[in-house]
C-alpha positions in Angstrom: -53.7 -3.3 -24.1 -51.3 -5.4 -22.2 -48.9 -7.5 -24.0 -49.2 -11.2 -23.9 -46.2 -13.4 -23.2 -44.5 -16.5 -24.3 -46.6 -18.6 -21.5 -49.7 -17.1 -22.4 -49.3 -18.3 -25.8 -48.0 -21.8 -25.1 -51.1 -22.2 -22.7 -53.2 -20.5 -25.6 -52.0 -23.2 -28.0 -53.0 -26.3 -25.9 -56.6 -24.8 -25.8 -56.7 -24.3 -29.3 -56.2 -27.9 -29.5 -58.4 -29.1 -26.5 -61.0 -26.9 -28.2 -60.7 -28.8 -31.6 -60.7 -32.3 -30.2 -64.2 -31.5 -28.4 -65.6 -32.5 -31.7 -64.0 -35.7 -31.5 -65.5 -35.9 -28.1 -68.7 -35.2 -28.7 -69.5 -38.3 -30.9 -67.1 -40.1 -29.0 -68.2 -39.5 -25.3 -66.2 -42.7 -24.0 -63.1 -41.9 -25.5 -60.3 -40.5 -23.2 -58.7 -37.8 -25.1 -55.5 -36.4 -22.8 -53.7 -33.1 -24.7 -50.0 -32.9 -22.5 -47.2 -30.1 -23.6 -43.9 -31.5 -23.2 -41.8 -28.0 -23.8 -42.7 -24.7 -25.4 -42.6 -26.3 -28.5 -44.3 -29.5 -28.4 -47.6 -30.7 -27.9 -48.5 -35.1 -27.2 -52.2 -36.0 -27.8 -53.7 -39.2 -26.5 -56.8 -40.8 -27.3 -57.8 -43.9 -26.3 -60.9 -45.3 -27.5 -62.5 -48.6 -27.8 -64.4 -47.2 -31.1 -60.9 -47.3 -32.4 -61.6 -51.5 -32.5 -60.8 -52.9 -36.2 -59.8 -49.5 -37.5 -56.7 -48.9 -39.1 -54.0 -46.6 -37.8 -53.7 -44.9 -41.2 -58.0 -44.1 -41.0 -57.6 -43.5 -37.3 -54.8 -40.7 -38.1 -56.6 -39.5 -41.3 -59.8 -39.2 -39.4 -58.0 -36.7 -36.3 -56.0 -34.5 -38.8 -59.8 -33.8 -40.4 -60.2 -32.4 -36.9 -56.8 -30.4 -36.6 -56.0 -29.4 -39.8 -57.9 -26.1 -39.3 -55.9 -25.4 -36.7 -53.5 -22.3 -37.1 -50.5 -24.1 -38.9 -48.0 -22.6 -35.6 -50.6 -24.6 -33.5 -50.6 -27.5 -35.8 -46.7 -27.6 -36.0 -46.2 -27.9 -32.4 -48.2 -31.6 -32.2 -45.5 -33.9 -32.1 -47.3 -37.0 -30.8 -50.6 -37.8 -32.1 -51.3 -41.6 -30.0 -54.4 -43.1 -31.2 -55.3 -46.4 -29.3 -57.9 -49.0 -28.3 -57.5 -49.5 -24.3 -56.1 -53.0 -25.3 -53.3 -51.6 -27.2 -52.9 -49.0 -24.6 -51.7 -52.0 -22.1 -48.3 -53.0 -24.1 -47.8 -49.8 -26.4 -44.6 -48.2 -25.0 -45.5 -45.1 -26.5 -48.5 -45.0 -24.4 -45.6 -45.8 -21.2 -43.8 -42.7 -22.3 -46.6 -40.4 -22.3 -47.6 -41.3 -18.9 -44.3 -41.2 -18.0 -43.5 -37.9 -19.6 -39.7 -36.9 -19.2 -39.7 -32.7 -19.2 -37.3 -31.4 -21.8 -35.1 -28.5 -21.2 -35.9 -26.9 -23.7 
């Protein structure tokens, strides 16, 4: 059997993730849902969705964790950036700016 390596894994990881948030996805077929790895160790999610609209962030948060918790925990430990956002807040968050304007880290 031939042995994986560290870039297999990191690329493993961010499908574990895209795989999870299809559940999201599917009763949210609007929402624009963007998984990004910054380093080897970090992974941003983004979802912006207009069913977000009069939610709270704590509900929105609580309600996306129900989706990744089952996640392996060195899977889960890598998200670093869960971004949860109505396309109105999208226009003047400035953590929405920095995700589009992700800066590589060297790490």
């Amino acid at each position: 059997m031939a042995r994986r390596g560290k870039s297999d894994v990191v690329v493993r990881d961010v499908r574990l993730v895209q795989d999870a948030l299809r559940k999201y996805a599917a009763s949210h077929p609007s929402a624009d849902i963007q998984v990004r790895r910054q380093n080897s160790v970090s992974i941003r999610i983004r979802i912006i969705d207009l069913d977000f609209e009069g939610t709270a962030l704590v509900e929105r948060d609580t309600q996306l964790w129900d989706i990744l918790d089952p996640l392996p925990e060195e899977v889960r430990s890598q998200i670093t950036m869960l971004l949860l956002l109505t396309p109105k807040e999208a226009k003047t968050s400035f953590a929405n700016m920095e995700f589009d304007h992700l800066i590589e880290s060297a790490f």
